[in-house]
C-alpha positions as CSV (number, residue, x, y, z in Angstrom):
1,X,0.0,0.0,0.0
2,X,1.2,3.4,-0.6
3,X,-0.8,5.1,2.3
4,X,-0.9,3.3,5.3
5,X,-3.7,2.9,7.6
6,X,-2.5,5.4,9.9
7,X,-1.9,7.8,7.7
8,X,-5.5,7.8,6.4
9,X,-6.8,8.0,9.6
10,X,-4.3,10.6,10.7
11,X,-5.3,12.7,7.4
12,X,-9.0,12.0,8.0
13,X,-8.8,13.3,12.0
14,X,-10.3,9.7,13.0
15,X,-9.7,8.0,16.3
16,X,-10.6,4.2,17.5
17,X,-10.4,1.2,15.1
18,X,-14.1,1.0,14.5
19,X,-14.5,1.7,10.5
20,X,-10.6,-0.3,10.0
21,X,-12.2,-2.6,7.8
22,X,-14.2,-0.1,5.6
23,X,-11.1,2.2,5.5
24,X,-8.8,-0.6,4.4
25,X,-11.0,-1.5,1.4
26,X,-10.8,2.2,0.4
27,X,-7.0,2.7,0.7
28,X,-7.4,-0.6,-2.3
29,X,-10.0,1.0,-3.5
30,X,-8.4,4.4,-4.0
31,X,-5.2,2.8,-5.2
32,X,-6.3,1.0,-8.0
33,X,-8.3,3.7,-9.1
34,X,-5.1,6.0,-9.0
35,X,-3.2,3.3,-10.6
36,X,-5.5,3.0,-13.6
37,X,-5.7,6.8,-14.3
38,X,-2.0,7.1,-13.9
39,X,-1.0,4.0,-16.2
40,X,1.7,3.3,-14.4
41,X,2.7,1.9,-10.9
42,X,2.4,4.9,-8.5
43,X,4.9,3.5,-5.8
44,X,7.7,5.9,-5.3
45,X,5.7,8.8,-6.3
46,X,4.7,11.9,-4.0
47,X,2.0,13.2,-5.9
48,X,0.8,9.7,-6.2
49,X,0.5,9.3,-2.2
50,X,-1.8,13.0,-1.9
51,X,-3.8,11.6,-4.7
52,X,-4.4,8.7,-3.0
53,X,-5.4,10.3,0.2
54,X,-7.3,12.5,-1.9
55,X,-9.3,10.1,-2.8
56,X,-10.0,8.2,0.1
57,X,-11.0,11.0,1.8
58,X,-13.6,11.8,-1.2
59,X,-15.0,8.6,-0.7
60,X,-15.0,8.6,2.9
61,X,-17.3,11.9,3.1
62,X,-18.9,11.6,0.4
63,X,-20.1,7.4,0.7
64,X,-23.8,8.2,0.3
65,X,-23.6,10.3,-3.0
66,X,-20.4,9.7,-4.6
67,X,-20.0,11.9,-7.9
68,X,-17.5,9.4,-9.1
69,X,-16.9,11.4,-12.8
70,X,-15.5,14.5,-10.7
71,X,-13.1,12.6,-8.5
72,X,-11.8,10.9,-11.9
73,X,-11.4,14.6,-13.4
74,X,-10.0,15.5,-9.9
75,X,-7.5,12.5,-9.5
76,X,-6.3,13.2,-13.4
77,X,-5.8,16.9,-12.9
78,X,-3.5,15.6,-9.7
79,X,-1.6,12.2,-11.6
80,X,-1.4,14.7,-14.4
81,X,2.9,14.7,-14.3
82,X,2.9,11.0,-13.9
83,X,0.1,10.1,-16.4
84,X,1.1,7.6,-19.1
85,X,-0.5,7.7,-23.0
86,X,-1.3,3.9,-21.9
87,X,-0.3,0.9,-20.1
């Protein structure tokens, strides 16, 4: 994982172990949608690691009504540098 747990919850202000499970499946969740914008294996990147908390927090607050077209635009705008013509 490029994020860690911790850091999520660090960058999401969230104490206790309570939503662990959930947040796990978005770190993955947030990851391969970074990595499939990107084209290209984001480890190693910095802009790569913001995008992914980015996005994690995106679908953390916003789990009920997702607008999952923005946070694509969003993420692209951020991977932008890194962005491959294809895989």
């Amino acid at each position: 994982m490029i994020v860690t747990l911790d850091e999520v919850k660090d960058y999401l202000r969230l104490d206790g172990n309570a939503e662990d499970d959930f947040l796990i499946a978005l770190i993955f969740s947030a990851e391969q949608l970074c990595t499939n914008i990107a084209r290209t294996e984001i480890e190693d990147k910095p802009i790569a690691k913001i995008a992914v908390l980015y996005a994690v927090a995106y679908l953390y607050e916003h789990r009920e009504e997702a607008d999952h077209k923005a946070l694509t635009l969003t993420l692209r705008a951020l991977l932008f540098g890194i962005r491959q013509e294809g895989f």
